[in-house]
C-alpha positions in Angstrom: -15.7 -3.2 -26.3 -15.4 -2.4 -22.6 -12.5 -0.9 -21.2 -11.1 -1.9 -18.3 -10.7 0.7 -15.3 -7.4 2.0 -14.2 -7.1 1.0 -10.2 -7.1 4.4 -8.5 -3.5 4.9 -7.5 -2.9 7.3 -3.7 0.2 9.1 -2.5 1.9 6.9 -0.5 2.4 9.0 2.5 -1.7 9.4 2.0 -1.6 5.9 2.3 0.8 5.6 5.5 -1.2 8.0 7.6 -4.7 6.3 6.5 -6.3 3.7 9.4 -6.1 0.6 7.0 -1.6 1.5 7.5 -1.6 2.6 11.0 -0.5 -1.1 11.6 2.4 -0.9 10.3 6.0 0.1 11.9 5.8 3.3 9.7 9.5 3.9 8.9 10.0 0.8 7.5 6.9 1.2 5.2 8.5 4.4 3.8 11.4 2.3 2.8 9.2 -0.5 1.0 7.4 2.1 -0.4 9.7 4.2 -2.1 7.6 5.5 -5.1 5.6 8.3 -5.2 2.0 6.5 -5.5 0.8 3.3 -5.2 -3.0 0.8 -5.2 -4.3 0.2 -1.7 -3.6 -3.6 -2.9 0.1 -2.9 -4.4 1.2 -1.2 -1.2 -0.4 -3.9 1.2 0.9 -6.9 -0.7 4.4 -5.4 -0.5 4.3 -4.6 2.8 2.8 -7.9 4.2 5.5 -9.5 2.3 8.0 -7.4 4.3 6.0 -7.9 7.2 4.7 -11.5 7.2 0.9 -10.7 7.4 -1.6 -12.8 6.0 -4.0 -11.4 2.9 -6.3 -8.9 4.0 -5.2 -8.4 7.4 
């Protein structure tokens, strides 16, 4: 049986000051992002939710 891989999981102030989150209005993405790790797709669906972006912009 095949186990299925965890998604790797980054510090979300990693995440902030990365390219793909230099987009965003940074203090508000602190605030949607209030735990201390998250997916690169967890932390963009929440904040294009916020934010009104379309998927994978």
């Amino acid at each position: 049986m095949a186990t299925k891989k965890e998604p790797i999981k980054y510090k979300t102030e990693a995440l902030l000051k990365s390219k793909g989150f230099a987009s965003y209005q940074q203090d508000f993405a602190r605030v949607l992002l209030p735990d201390p790790e998250y997916t690169l797709e967890e932390a963009k669906k929440i904040l294009n939710q916020f934010f009104d972006k379309k998927e994978g912009a």
